[in-house]
GUKOLPA-979001 format. One record per residue (C-alpha): residue number from 1; z, y, x; residue in one letter. Coordinates in steps of 0.1 Angstrom, whole numbers. Layout:
BEGIN
<seq NUM&z Z&y Y&x X&type A>
...
***
This chain:
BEGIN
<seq 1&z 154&y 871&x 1069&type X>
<seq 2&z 168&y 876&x 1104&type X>
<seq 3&z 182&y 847&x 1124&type X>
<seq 4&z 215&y 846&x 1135&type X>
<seq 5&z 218&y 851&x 1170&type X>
<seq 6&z 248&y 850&x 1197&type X>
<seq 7&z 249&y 888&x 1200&type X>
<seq 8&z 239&y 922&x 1181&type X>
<seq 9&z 210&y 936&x 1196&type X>
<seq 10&z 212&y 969&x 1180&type X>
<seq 11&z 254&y 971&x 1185&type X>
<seq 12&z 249&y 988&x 1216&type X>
<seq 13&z 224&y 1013&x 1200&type X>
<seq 14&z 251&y 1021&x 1173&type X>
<seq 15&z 282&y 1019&x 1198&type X>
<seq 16&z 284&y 1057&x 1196&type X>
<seq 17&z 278&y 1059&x 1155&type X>
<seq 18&z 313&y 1066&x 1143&type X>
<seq 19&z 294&y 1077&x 1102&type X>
<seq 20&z 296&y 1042&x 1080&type X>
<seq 21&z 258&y 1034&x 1065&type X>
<seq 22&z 246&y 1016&x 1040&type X>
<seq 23&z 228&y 981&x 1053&type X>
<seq 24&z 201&y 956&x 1034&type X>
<seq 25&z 195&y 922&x 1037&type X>
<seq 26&z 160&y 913&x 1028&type X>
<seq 27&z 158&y 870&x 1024&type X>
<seq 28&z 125&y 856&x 1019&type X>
<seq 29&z 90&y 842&x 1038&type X>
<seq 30&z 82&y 867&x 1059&type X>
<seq 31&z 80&y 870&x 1095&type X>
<seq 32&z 114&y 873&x 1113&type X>
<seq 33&z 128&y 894&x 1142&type X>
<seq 34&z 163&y 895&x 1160&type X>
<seq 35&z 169&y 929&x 1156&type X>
<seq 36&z 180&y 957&x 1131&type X>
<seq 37&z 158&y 988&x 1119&type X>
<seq 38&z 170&y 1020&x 1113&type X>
<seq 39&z 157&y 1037&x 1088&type X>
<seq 40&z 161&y 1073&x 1062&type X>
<seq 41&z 180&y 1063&x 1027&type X>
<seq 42&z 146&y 1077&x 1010&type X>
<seq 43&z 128&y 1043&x 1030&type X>
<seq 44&z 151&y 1021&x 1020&type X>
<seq 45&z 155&y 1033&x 983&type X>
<seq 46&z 114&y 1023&x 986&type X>
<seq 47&z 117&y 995&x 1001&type X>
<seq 48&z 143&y 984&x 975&type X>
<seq 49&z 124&y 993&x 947&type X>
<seq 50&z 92&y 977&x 958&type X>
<seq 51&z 116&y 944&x 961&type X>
<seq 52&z 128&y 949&x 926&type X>
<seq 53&z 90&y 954&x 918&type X>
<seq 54&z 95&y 990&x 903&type X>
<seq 55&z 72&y 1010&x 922&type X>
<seq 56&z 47&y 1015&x 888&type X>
<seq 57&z 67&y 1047&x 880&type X>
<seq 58&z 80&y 1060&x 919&type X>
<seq 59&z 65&y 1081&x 942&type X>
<seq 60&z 70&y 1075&x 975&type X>
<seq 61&z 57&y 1111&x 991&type X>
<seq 62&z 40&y 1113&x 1028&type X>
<seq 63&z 44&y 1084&x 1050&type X>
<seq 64&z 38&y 1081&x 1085&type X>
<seq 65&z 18&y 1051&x 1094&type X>
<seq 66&z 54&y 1033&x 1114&type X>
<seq 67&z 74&y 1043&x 1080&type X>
<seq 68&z 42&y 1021&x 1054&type X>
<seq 69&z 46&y 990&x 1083&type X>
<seq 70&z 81&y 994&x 1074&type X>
<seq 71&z 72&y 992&x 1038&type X>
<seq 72&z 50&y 961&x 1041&type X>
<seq 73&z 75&y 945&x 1066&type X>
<seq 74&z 104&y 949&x 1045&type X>
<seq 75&z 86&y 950&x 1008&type X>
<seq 76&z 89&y 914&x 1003&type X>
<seq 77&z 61&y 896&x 977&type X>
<seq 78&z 33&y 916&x 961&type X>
<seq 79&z 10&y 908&x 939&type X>
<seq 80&z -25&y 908&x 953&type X>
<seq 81&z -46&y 936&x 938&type X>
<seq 82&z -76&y 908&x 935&type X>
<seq 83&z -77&y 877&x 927&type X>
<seq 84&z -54&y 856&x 901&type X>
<seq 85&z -22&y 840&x 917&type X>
<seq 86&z -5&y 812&x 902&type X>
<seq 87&z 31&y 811&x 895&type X>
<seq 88&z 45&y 792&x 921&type X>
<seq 89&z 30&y 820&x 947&type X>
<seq 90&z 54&y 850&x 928&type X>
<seq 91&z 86&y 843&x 935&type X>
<seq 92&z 119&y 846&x 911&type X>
<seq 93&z 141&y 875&x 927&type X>
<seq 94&z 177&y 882&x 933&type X>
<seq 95&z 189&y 914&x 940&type X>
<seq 96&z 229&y 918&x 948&type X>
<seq 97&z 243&y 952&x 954&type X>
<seq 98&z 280&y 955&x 968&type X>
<seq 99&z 296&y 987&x 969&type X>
<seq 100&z 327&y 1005&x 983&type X>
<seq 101&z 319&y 982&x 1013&type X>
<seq 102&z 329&y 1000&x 1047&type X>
<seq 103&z 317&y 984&x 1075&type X>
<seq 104&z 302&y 991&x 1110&type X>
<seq 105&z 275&y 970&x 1125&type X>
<seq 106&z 301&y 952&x 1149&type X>
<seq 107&z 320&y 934&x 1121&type X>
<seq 108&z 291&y 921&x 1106&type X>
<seq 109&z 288&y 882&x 1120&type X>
<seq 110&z 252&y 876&x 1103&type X>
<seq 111&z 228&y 907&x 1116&type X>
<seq 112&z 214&y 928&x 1089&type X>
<seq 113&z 180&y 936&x 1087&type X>
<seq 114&z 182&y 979&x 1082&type X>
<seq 115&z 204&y 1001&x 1090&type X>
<seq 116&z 205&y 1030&x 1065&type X>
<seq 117&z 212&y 1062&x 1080&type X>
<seq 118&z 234&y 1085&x 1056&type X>
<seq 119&z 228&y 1069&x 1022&type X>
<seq 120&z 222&y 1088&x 992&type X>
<seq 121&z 238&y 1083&x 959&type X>
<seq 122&z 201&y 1070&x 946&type X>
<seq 123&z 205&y 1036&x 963&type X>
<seq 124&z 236&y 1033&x 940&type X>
<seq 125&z 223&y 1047&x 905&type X>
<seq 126&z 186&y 1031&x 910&type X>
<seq 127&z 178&y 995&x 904&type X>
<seq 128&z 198&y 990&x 872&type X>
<seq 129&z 191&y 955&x 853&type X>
<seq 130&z 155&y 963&x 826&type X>
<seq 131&z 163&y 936&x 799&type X>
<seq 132&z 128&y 945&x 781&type X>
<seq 133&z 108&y 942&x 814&type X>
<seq 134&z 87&y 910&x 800&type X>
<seq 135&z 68&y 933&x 774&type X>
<seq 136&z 58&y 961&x 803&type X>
<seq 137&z 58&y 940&x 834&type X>
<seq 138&z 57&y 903&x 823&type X>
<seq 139&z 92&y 900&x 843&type X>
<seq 140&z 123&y 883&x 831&type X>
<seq 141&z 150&y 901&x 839&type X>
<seq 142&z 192&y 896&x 837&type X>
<seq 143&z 220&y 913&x 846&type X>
<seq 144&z 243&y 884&x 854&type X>
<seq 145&z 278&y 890&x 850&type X>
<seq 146&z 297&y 878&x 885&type X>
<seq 147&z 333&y 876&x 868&type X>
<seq 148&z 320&y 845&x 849&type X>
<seq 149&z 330&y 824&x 877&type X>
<seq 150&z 352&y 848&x 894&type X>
<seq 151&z 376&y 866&x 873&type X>
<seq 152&z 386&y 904&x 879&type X>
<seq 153&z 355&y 910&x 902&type X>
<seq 154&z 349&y 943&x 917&type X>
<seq 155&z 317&y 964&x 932&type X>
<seq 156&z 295&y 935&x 926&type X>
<seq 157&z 261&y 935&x 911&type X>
<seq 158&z 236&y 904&x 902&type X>
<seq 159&z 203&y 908&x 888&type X>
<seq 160&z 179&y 879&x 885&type X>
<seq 161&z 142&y 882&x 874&type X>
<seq 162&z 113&y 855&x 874&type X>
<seq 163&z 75&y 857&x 864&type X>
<seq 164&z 70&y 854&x 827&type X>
<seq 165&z 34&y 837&x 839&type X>
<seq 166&z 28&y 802&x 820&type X>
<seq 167&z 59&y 808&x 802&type X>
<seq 168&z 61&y 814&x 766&type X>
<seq 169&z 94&y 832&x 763&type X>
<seq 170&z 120&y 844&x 786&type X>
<seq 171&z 150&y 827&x 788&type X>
<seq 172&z 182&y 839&x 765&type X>
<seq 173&z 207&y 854&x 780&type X>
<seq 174&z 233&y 833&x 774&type X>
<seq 175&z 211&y 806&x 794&type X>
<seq 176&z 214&y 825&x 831&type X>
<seq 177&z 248&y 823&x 837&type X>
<seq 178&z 242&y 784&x 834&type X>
<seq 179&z 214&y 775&x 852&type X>
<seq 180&z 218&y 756&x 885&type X>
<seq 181&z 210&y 781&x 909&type X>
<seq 182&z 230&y 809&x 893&type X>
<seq 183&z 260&y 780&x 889&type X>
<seq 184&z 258&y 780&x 926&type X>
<seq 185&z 255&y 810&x 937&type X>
<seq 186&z 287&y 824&x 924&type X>
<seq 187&z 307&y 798&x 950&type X>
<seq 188&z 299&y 822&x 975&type X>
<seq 189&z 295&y 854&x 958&type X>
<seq 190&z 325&y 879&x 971&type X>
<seq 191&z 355&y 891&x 944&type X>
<seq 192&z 362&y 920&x 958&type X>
<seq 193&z 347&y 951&x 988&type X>
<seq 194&z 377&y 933&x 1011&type X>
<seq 195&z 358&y 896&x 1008&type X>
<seq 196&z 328&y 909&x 1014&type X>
<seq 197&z 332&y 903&x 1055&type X>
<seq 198&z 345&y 869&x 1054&type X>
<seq 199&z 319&y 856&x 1024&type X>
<seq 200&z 290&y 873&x 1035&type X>
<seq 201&z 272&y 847&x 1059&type X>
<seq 202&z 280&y 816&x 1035&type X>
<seq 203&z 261&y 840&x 1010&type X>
<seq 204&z 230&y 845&x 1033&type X>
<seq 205&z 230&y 806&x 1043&type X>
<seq 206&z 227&y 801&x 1006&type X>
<seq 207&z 202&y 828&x 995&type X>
<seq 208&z 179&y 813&x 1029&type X>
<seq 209&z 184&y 777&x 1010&type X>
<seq 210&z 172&y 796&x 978&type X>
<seq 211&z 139&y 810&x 998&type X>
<seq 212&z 135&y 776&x 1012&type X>
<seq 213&z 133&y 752&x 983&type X>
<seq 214&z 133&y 774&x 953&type X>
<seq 215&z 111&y 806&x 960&type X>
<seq 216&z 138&y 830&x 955&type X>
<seq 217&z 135&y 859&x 973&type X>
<seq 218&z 167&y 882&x 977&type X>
<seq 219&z 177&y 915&x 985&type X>
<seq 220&z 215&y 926&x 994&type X>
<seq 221&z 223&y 958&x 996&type X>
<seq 222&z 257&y 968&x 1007&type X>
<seq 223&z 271&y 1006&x 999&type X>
<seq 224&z 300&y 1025&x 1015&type X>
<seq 225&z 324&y 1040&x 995&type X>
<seq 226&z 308&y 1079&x 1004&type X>
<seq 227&z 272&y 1082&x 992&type X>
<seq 228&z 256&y 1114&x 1001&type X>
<seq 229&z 241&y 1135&x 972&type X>
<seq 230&z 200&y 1133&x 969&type X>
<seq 231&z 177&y 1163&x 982&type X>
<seq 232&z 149&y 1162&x 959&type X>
<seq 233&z 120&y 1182&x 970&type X>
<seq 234&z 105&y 1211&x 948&type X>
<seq 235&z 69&y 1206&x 935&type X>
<seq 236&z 53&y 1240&x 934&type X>
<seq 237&z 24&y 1246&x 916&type X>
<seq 238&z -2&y 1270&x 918&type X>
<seq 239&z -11&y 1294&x 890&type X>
<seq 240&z -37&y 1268&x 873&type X>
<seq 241&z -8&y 1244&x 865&type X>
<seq 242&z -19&y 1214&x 897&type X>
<seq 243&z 6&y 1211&x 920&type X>
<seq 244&z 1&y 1222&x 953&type X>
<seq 245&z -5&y 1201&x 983&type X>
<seq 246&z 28&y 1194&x 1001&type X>
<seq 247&z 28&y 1197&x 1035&type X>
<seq 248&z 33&y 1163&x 1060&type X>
<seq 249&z 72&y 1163&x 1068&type X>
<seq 250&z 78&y 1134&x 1087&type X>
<seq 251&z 112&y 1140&x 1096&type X>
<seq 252&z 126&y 1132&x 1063&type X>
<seq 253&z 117&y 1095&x 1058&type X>
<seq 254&z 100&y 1088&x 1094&type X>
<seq 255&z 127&y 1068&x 1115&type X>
<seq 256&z 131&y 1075&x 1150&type X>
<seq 257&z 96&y 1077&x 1160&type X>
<seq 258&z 80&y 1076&x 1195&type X>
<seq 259&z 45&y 1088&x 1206&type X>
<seq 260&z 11&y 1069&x 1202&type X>
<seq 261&z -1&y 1073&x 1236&type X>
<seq 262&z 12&y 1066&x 1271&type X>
<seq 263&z 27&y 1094&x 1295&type X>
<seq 264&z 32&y 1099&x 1327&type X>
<seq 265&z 68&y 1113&x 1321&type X>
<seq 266&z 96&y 1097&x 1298&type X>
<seq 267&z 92&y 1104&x 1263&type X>
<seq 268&z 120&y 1126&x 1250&type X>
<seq 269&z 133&y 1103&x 1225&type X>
<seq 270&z 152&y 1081&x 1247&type X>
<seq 271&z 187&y 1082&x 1254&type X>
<seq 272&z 203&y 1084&x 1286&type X>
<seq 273&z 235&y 1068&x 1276&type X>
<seq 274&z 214&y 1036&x 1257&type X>
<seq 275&z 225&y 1003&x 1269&type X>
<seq 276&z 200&y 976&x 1267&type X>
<seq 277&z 210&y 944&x 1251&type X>
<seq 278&z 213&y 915&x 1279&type X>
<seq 279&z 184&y 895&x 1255&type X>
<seq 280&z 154&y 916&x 1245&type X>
<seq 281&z 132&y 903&x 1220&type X>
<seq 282&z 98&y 891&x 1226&type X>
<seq 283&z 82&y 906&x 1192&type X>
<seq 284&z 99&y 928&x 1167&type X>
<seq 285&z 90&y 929&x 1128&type X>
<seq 286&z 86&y 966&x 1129&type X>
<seq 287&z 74&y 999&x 1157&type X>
<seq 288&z 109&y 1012&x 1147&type X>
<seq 289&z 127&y 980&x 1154&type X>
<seq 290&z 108&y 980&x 1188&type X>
<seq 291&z 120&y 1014&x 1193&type X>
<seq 292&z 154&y 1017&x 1182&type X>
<seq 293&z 160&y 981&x 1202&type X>
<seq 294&z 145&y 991&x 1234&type X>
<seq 295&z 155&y 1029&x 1237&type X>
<seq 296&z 121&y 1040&x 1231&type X>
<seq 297&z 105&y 1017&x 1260&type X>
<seq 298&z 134&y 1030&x 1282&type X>
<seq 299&z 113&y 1064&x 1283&type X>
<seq 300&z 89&y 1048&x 1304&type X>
<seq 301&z 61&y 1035&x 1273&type X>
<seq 302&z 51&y 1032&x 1240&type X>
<seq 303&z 58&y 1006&x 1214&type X>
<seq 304&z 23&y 988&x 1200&type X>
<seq 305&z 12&y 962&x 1176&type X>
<seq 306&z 0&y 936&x 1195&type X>
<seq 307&z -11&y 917&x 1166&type X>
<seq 308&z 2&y 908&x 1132&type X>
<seq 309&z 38&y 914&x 1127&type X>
<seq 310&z 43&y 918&x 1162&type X>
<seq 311&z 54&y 952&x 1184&type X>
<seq 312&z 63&y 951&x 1219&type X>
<seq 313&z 68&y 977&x 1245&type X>
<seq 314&z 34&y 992&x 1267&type X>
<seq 315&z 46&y 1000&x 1296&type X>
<seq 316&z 35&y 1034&x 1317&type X>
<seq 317&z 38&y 1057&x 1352&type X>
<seq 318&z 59&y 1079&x 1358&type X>
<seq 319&z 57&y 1105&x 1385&type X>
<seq 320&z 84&y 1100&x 1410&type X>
<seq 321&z 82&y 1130&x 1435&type X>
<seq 322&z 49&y 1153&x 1449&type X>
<seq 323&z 44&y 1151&x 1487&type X>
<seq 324&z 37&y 1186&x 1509&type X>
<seq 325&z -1&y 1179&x 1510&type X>
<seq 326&z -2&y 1179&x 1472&type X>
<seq 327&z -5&y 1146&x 1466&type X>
<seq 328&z 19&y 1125&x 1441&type X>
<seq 329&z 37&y 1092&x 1440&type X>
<seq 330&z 43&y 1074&x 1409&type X>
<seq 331&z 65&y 1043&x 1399&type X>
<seq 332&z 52&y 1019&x 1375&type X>
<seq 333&z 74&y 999&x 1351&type X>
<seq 334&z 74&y 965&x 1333&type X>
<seq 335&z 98&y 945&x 1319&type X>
<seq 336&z 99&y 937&x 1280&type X>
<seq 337&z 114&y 971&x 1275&type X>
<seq 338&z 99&y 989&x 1305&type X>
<seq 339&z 131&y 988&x 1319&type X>
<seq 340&z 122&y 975&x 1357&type X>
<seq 341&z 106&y 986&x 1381&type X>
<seq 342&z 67&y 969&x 1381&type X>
<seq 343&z 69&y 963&x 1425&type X>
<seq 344&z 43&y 935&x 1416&type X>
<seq 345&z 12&y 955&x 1436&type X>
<seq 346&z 37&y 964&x 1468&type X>
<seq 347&z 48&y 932&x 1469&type X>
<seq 348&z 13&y 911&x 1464&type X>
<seq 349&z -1&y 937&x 1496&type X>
<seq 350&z 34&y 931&x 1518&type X>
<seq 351&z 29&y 891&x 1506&type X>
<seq 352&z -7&y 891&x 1513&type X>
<seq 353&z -2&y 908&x 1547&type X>
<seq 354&z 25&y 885&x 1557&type X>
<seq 355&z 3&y 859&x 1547&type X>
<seq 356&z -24&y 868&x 1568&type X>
<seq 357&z -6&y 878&x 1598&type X>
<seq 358&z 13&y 844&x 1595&type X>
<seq 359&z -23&y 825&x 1599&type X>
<seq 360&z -36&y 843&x 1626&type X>
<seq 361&z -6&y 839&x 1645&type X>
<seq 362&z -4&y 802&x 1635&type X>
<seq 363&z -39&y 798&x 1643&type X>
<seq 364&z -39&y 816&x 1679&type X>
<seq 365&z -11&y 793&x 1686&type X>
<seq 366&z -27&y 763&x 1677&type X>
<seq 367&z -58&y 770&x 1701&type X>
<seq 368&z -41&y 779&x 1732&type X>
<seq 369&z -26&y 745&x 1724&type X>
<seq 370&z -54&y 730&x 1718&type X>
<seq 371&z -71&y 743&x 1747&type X>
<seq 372&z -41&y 736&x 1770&type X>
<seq 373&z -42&y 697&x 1761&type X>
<seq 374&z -80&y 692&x 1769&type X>
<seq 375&z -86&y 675&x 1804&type X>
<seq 376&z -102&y 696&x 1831&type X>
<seq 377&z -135&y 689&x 1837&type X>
<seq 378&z -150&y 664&x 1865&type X>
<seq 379&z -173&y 691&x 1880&type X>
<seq 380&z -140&y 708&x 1900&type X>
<seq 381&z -140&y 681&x 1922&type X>
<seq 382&z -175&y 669&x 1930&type X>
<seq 383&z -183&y 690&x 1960&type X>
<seq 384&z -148&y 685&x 1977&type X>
<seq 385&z -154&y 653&x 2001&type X>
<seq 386&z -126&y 635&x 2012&type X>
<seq 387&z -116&y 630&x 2050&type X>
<seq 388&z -132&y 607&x 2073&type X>
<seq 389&z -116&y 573&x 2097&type X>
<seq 390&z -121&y 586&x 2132&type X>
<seq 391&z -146&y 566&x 2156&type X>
***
């Protein structure tokens, strides 16, 4: 989960977005980042449904390589493909989806971690409660009903599941709704789409106390009230009856992505009307985060993993003019978004040659004085005789 922090990095990003999104908050371990991704509704309906551990039956499609580190950023726990875990290493999950909730980034007080651009009616209809899951999956599942606490509640979905492992049975039903952590939980669950502002950052405090002491990992998913229809590709198939080999279209789920290698001019994805946030992160959880935070390296660079769970900005040239004898001048930039000017190697020549001009001046001073103070020698005046008495 992202900390809270005293501004919105990504608010000045979305300044100009007037279209309401859908937005996740993903509570749990991993490594976290002050800033918001933005990603395609068919990313996030994965990245939901790897959380909800129903990726057996899904097919994700073609990936771009920033779009699967999205997936393992935001994907929460996974069961290792070897080796045997234990049961306190799988943790119970909670997903809680709100809907009808219209909301820009700017009124949320607690930062969400994505930003869905134009949400599809699929992150509304998927995800439903399994109740049989423990015969297929060895998951308890419940749909727990929020009006138990809350009468007359609206738009609000809870779905618990824990590990059956070194369990004999699941749990009954009738058991969930009374077990401490579901008992509290419900204090801060919202009533109503019009609570959902004012409750929401008691309910993340609490689901971060739930990752902390229980192992609860949660997912909130928060819908607008308009939910654009699905676009499901076509599967053609050649004449044997095997599909055919789609081709790579990574405009549909890629988010905004930037090139791999450096330039000398500015990439094209930036914007010339982006403002910067006054605090730039050091790291960022994701390429896209890095990108959509930054502008894109301010055009001047490239976003890299500079080691595990970790992006930050690369910084390039860029050619500032071409002089009449064909030769060019470049400016190089720096800065954790490649937003300044790098005048390091003018400055360390002008400082060195200051320097040195300094000490030979200094030091030329110092031996005229030098010489000036030393007493003249006794050889001036030996052959001058003095004058004689008269007779």
């Amino acid at each position: 989960m992202k900390s809270p922090i005293s501004f919105l990095p990504c608010a000045a990003l979305l300044q100009h977005v007037a279209a309401q999104g859908a937005y996740l908050f993903t509570i749990d371990r991993s490594v976290v980042s002050s800033s918001t991704a933005m990603l395609e509704s068919e990313l996030a309906n994965a990245i939901v449904a790897r959380r909800r551990a129903l990726t057996a039956d899904r097919s994700i499609g073609s990936m771009n390589e920033n779009s699967l580190d999205d997936l393992n950023i935001y994907g929460g726990y996974q069961t290792p493909l070897f080796g045997e875990t234990t049961t306190d290493e799988a943790p119970g999950k909670l997903f809680i989806r709100l809907t009808d909730v219209d909301m820009s980034v700017g009124d949320f007080e607690q930062l969400p971690d994505i930003w869905v651009q134009n949400p599809t009616r699929d992150l509304l209809t998927d995800f439903k409660a399994i109740p049989d899951r423990q015969t297929k999956d060895g998951i308890c599942e419940y749909l727990v009903p929020p009006s138990l606490n809350a009468p007359n509640t609206k738009g609000v979905e809870l779905i618990f599941s824990y590990p059956l492992e070194g369990e004999p049975t699941c749990l009954r039903a009738s058991e969930i709704p009374q077990i401490p952590l579901i008992l509290s939980l419900h204090n801060f669950m919202p009533t109503s789409p019009s609570e959902v502002k004012g409750a929401l950052p008691g309910l993340v405090r609490i689901l971060k106390h739930f990752s902390a002491t229980q192992n609860v990992e949660s997912t909130v998913l928060i819908l607008p009230s308009k939910l654009a229809k699905a676009n499901p590709k076509p599967h053609p198939r050649r004449s044997g009856g095997e599909p055919e080999e789609e081709p790579l279209d990574l405009s549909s789920i890629a988010p905004l992505a930037s090139t791999s290698k450096l330039t000398s001019q500015p990439t094209g994805n930036s914007s010339a009307n982006f403002t910067l946030p006054r605090v730039i992160p050091e790291c960022f959880a994701s390429q896209s985060a890095c990108d959509n935070t930054t502008n894109f390296c301010s055009g001047h660079g490239t976003c890299y993993q500079a080691h595990s769970k970790c992006f930050k900005c690369r910084c390039g040239s860029t050619l500032a003019r071409v002089n009449a004898d064909g030769t060019t001048k470049t400016t190089q930039w720096g800065g954790l978004a490649c937003q300044k000017k790098d005048v390091s190697v003018p400055f360390i020549l002008f400082a060195t040659f200051g320097v040195f001009m300094a000490a030979v001046i200094a030091g030329g001073i110092g031996l005229l004085y030098n010489m000036g103070a030393e007493p003249l020698p006794s050889v001036i005046g030996a052959g001058v005789a003095g004058p004689k008495a008269g007779k």
